[in-house]
ZABA-163772 format. One record per residue (C-alpha): y negated, z, x negated. Coordinates in Angstrom, 2 decimals. Layout:
{{Y Z X}}
...
This chain:
{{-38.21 -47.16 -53.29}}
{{-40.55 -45.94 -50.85}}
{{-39.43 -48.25 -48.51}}
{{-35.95 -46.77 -48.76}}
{{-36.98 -43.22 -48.85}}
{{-39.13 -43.79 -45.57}}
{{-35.69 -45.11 -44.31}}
{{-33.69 -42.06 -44.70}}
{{-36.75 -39.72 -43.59}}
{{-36.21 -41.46 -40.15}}
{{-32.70 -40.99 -40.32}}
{{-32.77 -37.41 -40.90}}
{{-35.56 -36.99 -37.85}}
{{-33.52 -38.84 -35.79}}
{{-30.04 -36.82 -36.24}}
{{-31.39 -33.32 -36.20}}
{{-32.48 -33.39 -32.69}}
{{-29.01 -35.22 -31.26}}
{{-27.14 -32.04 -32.72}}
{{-29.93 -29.91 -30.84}}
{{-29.47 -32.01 -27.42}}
{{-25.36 -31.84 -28.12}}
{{-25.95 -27.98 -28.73}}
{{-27.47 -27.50 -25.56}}
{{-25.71 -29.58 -23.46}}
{{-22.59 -27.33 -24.57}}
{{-24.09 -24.43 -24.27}}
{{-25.54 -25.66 -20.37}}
{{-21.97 -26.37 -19.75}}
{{-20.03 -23.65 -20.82}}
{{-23.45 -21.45 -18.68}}
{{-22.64 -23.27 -15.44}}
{{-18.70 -22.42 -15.94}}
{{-19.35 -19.18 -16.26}}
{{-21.46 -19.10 -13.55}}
{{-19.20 -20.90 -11.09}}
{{-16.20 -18.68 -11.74}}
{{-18.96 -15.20 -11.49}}
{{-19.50 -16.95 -8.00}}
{{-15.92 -17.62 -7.24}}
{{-15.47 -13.85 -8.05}}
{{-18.43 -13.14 -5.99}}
{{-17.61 -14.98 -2.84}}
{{-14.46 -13.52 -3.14}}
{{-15.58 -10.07 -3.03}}
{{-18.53 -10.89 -1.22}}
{{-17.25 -13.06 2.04}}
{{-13.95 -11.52 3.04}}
{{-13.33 -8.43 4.95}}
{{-10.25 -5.65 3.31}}
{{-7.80 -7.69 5.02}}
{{-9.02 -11.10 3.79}}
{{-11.03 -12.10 6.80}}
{{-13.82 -14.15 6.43}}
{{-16.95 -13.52 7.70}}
{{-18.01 -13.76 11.25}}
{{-14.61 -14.71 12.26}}
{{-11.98 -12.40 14.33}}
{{-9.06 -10.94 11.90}}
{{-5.82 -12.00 13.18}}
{{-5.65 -7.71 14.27}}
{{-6.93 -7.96 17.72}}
{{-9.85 -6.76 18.51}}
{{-11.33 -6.66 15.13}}
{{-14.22 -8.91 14.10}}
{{-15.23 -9.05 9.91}}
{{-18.69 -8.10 10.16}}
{{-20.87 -7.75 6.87}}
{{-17.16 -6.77 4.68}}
{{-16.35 -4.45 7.98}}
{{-13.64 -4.71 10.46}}
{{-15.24 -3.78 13.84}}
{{-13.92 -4.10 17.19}}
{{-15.62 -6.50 18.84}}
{{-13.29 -7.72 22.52}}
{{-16.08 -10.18 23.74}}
{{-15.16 -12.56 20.85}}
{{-11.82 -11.57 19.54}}
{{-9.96 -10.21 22.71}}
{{-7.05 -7.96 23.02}}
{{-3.53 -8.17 22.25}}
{{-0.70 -9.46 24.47}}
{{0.20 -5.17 24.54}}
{{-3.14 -4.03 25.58}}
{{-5.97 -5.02 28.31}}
{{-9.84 -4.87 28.02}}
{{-11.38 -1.89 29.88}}
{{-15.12 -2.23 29.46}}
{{-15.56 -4.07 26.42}}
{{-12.51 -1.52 24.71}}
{{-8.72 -2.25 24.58}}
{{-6.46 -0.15 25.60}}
{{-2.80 0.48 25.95}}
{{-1.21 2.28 28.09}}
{{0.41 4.90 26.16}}
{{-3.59 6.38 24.92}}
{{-3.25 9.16 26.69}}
{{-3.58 13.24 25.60}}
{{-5.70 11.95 22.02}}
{{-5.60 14.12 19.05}}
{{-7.68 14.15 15.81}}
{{-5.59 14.12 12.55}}
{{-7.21 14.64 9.20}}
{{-5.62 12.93 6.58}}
{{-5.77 13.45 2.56}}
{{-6.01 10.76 -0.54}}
{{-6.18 11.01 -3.75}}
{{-7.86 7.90 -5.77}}
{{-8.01 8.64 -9.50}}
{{-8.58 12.36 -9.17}}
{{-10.98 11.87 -6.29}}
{{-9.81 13.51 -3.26}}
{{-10.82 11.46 0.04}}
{{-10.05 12.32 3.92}}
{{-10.04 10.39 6.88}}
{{-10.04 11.37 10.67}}
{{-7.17 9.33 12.44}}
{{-6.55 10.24 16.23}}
{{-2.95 9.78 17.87}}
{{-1.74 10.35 21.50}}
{{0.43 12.52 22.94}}
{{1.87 9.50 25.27}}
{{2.68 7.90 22.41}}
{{4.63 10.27 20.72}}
{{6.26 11.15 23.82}}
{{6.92 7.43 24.80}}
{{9.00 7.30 20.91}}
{{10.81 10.27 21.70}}
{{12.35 8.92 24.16}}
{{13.54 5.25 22.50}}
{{17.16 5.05 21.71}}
{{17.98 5.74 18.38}}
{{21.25 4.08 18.52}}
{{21.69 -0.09 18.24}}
{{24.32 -1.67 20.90}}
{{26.63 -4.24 19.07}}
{{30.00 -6.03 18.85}}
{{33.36 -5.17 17.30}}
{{32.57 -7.89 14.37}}
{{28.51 -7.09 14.35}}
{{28.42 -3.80 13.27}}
{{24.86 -2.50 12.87}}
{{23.86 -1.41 8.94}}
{{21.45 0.77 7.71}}
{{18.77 -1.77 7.46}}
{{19.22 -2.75 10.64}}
{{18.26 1.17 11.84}}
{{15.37 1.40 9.64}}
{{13.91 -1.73 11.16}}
{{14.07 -1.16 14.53}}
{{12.12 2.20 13.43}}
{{9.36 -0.05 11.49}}
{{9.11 -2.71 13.45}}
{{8.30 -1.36 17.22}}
{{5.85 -3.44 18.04}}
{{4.04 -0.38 20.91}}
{{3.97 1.81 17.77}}
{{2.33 -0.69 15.69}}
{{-0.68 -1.09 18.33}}
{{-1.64 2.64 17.75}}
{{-0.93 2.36 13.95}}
{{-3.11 -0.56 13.52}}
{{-6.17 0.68 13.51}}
{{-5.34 2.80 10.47}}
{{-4.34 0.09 8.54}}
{{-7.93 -1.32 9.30}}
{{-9.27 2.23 8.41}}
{{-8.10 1.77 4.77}}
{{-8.89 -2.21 4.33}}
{{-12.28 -0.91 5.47}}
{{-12.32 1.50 2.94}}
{{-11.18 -0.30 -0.01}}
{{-11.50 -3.85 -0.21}}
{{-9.84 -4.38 -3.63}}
{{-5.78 -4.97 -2.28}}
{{-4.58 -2.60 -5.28}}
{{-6.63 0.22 -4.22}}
{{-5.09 -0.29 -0.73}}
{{-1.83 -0.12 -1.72}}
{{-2.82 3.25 -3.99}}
{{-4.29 4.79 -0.84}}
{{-1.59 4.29 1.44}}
{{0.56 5.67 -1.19}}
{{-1.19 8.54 -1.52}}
{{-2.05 9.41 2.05}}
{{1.67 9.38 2.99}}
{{2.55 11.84 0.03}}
{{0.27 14.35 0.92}}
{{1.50 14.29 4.56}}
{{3.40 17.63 4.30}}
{{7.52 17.49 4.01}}
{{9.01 19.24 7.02}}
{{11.77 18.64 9.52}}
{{12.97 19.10 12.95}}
{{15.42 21.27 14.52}}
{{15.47 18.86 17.59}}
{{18.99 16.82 18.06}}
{{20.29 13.70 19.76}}
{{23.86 13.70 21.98}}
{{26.06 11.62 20.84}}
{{29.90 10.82 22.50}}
{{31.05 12.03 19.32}}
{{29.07 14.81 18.88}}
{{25.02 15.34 17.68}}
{{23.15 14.42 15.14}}
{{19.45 15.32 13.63}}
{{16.50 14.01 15.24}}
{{14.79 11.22 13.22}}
{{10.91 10.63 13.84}}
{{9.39 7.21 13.88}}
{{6.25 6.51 11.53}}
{{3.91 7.45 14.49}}
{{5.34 10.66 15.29}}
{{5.44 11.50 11.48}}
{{1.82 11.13 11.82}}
{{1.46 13.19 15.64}}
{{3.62 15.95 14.23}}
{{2.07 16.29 11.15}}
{{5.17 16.08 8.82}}
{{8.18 14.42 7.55}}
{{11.08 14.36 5.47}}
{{11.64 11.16 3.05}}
{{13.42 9.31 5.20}}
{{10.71 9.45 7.57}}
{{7.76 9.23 5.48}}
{{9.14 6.45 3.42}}
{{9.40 4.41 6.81}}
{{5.43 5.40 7.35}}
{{4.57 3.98 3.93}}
{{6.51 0.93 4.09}}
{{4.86 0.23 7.86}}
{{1.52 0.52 6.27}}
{{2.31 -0.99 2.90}}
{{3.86 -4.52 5.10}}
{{1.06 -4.44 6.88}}
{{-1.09 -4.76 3.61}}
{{0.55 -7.76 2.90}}
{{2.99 -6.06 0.40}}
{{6.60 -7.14 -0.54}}
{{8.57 -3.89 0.62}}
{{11.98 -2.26 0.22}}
{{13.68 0.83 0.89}}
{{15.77 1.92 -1.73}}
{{18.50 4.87 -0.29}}
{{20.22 7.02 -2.28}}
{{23.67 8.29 -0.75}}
{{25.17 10.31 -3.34}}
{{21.96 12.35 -3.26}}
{{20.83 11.03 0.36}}
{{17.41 10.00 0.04}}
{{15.00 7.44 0.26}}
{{12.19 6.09 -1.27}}
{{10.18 3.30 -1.02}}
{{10.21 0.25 -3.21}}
{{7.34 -2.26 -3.71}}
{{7.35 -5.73 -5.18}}
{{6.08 -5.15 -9.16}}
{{6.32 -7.20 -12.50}}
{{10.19 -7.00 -13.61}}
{{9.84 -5.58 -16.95}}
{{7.98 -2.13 -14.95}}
{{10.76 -2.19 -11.99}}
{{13.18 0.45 -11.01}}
{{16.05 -1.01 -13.32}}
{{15.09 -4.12 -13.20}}
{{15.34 -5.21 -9.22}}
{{12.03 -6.09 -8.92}}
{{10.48 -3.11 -7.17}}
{{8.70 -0.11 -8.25}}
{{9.98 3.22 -7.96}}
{{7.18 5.49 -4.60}}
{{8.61 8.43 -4.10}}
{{7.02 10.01 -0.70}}
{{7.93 13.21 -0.63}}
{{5.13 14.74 -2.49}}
{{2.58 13.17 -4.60}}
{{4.06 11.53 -7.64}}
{{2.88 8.26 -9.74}}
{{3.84 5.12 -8.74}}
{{6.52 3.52 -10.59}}
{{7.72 7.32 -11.58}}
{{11.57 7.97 -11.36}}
{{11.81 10.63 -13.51}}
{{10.80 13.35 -10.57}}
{{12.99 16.31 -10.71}}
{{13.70 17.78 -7.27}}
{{14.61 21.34 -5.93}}
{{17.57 22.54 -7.77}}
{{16.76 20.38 -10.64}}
{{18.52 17.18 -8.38}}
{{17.83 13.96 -10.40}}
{{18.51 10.62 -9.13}}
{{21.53 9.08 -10.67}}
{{23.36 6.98 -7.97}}
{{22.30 2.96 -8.07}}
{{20.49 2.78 -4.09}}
{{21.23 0.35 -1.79}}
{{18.18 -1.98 -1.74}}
{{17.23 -2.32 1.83}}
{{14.27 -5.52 2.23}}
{{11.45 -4.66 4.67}}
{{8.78 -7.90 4.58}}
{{7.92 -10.07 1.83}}
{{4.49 -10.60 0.51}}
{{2.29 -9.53 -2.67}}
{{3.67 -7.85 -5.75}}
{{1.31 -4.98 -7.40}}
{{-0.32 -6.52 -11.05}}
{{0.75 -6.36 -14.53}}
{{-1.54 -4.26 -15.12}}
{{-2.31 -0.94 -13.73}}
{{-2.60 2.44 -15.32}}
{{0.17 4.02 -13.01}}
{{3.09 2.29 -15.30}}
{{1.62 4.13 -18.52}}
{{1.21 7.51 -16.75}}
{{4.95 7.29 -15.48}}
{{6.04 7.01 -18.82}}
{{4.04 9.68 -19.92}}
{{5.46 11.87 -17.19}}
{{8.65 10.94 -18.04}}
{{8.24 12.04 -21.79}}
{{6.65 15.00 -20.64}}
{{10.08 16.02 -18.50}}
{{12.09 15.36 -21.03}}
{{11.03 17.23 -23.90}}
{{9.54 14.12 -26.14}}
{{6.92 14.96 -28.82}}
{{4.21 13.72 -26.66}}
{{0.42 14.97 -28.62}}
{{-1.58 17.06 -26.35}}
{{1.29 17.29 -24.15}}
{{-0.13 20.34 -21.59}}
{{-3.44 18.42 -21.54}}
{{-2.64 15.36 -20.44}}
{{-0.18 16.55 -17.72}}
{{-2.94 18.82 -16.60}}
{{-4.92 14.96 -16.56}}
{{-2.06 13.40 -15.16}}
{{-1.67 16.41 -12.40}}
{{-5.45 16.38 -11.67}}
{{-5.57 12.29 -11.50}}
{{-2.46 12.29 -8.54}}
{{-2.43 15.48 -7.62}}
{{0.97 16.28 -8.55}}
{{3.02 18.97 -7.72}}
{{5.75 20.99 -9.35}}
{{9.00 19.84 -7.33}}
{{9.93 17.64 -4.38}}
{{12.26 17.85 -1.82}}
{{15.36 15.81 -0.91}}
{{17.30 16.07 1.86}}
C-alpha cells in the first residue's frame, strides 16, 4: 500500500508543474502577440511621415524629405519637380511672385486651430487668365465633369497648393484627422462672389475662381470651395466626388464612406462647404429655408480611401437632423449648443 501511495504522490508532483509550464507558455504567447501588434501600431505611427513616407526617404511631393514624422524641404536629396528649378538649395516656380500671407481657420473637436499659408499674386493672375471654356467636336461635347476637372487638376496650380497639403499631413498624422481638417478649413473660408465676367460669342457669363484663387481672394461660393476641398481631399489620398444639385444649383462635395452612412446610399458622404456643417449632414437648411430635394448628378474626382465605420460625425448628423426637424431629442438646446461649439456651426448657409 505504501508502495502504491508513493506511486500516485509522484504522479501528482509530476502533473502540477506541466499545467504551470503549459500556463505560462500561454500566457508568454498570447504577451509576445500583444506585443508584436503594440509594435506594428507603433511603427506605424512611429516611422511614417502624414503622408505615409517613411523615414529618411524623399515623399513622392518634391522637395519634401520625412524627417523625424516631418515633411521638410530638403532639394539636395529629393530635387525639384519637372515645373520648378532649384535656386540656392529652394525650388521655385515661376509664377512666386508678389507673396501674400493668408491665415487660415480649423476647427478639430471644438478646438479652433490657424495656419499661415502664403499665395502669389502671379499665380492668381496667371489663373485668371486660363480659358474657362473646353474646345471639342460636334459628337464630343464637353460635360460638367469634364469643367470641374480641368479646374482641379491644373497641374501649375497644384505646385503652389502643395505645400498646404504638406502643412496639414504635418499637422495631423492620423489620415482621419486630415480629412476633418481640410474639411473644416475650407468651410470657414468665407462665402462670397465676384462681380467679374467672361465674354462669350453668345453673350457673358459669371466668373468662376479656381481652388488657388479661392484661397488668394479670400472667398468662395460652393461651387468654388467644393473644388478647393476636393483638390485637397484627392491629394490626401481620398476617394472624391462632386455631387451638383441643378434644381437648386449647388454643389457639394462627396467623399468615399461606409454605405449604410452615405448620402442615399451612393457611397459618399454628404460635405457641405459653404459654411461649417458636420460631415455626413444633409439636413442643412439654407437661406430662405432652401432644402435639398433634387437627386445630384454624381460627378467622380480620384479614387482612393473611404473615411471609417466609425467616427462620431455620423451620430452628430443625425442628431442635427432630429434637432431640425422637431424630434423629441432630451436636452435638445444643450447638445446643439455641444454640437455648435464642437464644429462651429452656424445658423444658415448659402446656395447659389
Amino acid at each position: 500500500m505504501k508502495k502504491i501511495f508513493g506511486e500516485r504522490t509522484s504522479v501528482k508532483f509530476v502533473f502540477i508543474p506541466a499545467v504551470i509550464i503549459i500556463a505560462f507558455i500561454s500566457a508568454f504567447l498570447l504577451l509576445n502577440g500583444l506585443m508584436q501588434i503594440i509594435l506594428i501600431e507603433d511603427a506605424e505611427k512611429i516611422i511614417t511621415c502624414g503622408d505615409g513616407t517613411f523615414y529618411d526617404s524623399c515623399s513622392l511631393t518634391k522637395p519634401y524629405f520625412c524627417e523625424l514624422g516631418v515633411l521638410v524641404e530638403k532639394v539636395s536629396s529629393c530635387g525639384c519637380s519637372n515645373l520648378s528649378q532649384d535656386l540656392g538649395g529652394k525650388c521655385f516656380t515661376k509664377y512666386q511672385s508678389y507673396p501674400e500671407s493668408r491665415n487660415l481657420k480649423y476647427i478639430l473637436n471644438g478646438n479652433v486651430g490657424e495656419m499661415d499659408f502664403t499665395v502669389y499674386g502671379e499665380m492668381a493672375d496667371h489663373l485668371s487668365r486660363v480659358s474657362r471654356s473646353i474646345e471639342y467636336k460636334e459628337d464630343k461635347k464637353p460635360s460638367r465633369a469634364d469643367f470641374k476637372l480641368k479646374t482641379i487638376n491644373d497641374e501649375k496650380q497644384r505646385e503652389l497648393l502643395m505645400p498646404l497639403v504638406v502643412e496639414i499631413q504635418n499637422l495631423e498624422n492620423d489620415r482621419v484627422q486630415q480629412a476633418r481638417m481640410a474639411v473644416s478649413l475650407v468651410q470657414n473660408i468665407p462665402y462670397g462672389s465676384t462681380e467679374k465676367t467672361i465674354l462669350f460669342p453668345g453673350g457673358e457669363i459669371n466668373y468662376s475662381k479656381y481652388p488657388y484663387e479661392v484661397l488668394y481672394y479670400g472667398q468662395g461660393i460652393c461651387g468654388e470651395k467644393s473644388a478647393l476641398l476636393a483638390f485637397l481631399l484627392k491629394e490626401l489620398g481620398y476617394d472624391i466626388s462632386i455631387f451638383y444639385f441643378s434644381e437648386e444649383n449647388h454643389e457639394v462635395v462627396g467623399i468615399k464612406c461606409p454605405l449604410e452612412r452615405s448620402f442615399h446610399g451612393n457611397g459618399y458622404c454628404f460635405v457641405e462647404t459653404s459654411g461649417p456643417a458636420i460631415i455626413s449632414d444633409s439636413s442643412v437648411e439654407y437661406v430662405g429655408g432652401i432644402k435639398l430635394e433634387s437627386e445630384p448628378e454624381v460627378i467622380p474626382i480620384s479614387e482612393g480611401i473611404s473615411l471609417p465605420k466609425e467616427m462620431q460625425e455620423y451620430e452628430d448628423a443625425e442628431t442635427m437632423k432630429k434637432i431640425r426637424e422637431s424630434w423629441f431629442v432630451f436636452n435638445k438646446n444643450k447638445k446643439f449648443e455641444v454640437l455648435k461649439e464642437r464644429y462651429g456651426l452656424i445658423e444658415e448657409y448659402q446656395i447659389e
